[in-house]
N, C-alpha and C positions, 0 to 999 in steps of 0.2 A: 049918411052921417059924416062921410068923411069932408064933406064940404063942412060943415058945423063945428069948427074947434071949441064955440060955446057948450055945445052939446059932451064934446069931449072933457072939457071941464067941467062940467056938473057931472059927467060920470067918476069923477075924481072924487068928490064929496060923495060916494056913493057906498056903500061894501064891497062890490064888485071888483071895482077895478084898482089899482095900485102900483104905483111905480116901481119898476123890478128892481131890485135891488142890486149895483153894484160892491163887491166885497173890496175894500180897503186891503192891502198886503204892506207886504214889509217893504219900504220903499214910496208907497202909495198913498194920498189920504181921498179918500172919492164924496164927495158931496154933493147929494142932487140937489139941483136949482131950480126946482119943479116945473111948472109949463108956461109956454110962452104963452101969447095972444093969438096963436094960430096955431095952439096946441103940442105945441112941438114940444117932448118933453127932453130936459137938459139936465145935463151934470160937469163937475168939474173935477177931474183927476190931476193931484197935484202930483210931483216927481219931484218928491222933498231931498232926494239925494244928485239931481243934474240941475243945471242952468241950460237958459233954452238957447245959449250961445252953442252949447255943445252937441246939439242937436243936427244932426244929417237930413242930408233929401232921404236917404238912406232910412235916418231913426222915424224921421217923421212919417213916410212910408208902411213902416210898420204898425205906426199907433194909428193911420185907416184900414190897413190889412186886421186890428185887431178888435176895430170896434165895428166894423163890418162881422169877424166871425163871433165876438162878444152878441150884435145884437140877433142875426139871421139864421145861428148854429143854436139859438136861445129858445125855446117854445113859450117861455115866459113873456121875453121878449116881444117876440112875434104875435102872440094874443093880441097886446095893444095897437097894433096895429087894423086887427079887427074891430078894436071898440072905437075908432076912427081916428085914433090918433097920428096924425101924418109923417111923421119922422121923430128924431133923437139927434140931437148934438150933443157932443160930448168934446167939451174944452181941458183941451191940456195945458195947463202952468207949471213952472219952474216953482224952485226952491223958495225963490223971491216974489211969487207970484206974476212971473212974465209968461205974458201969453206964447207960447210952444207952437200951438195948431188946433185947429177945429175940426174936428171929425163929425159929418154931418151922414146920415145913413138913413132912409126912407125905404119903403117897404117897394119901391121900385128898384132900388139899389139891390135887393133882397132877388127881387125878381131875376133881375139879369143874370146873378150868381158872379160879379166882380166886384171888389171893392172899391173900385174909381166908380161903379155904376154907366160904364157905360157897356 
């Protein structure tokens, strides 16, 4: 099934399955942007209080160290990966909505047990 992202979308229309839910916090507003055409299911985490000028190798660093333990430390998470859904990006924007970074995490990434994946 995991070749099948069709199949992973119509498990979406299903009871079953459900995209996990990221919590908004203070600082935060999280939005998912449900699933690509190859399944990949997405969200966007805005950082309503930085600009993505302000942003480090450093800060950026951290927001894949966190969507790596966000989705892999998750059992929720990790389920969808058995209903064949192939990975999760998770895009961070700025205040003004400027793109920050893209955190892209697959259940290979999971595997290795590093957040760079490799």
């Amino acid at each position: 099934m995991r070749d099948q992202p069709k199949t992973a979308q119509q498990l979406l229309k299903t009871p079953y399955a459900k995209i996990p839910e990221i919590e908004s916090e203070d600082g935060y507003e999280v939005t998912p942007l449900g699933v690509s055409d190859e399944g990949v299911i997405r969200y966007r985490i805005k950082h309503t209080q930085n600009l993505a000028a302000n942003f480090s190798q450093e800060d950026k660093q951290r927001l894949v160290t966190g969507g790596f333990n966000g989705v892999c430390l998750n059992q929720q998470f990790r389920d969808r990966f058995k209903e064949g859904f192939p990975a999760y990006e998770i895009e961070h924007v700025d205040k003004n909505n400027q793109l920050i970074d893209k955190v892209f995490v697959s259940e290979d990434t999971c595997r290795s047990g590093r957040p760079d994946g490799r």
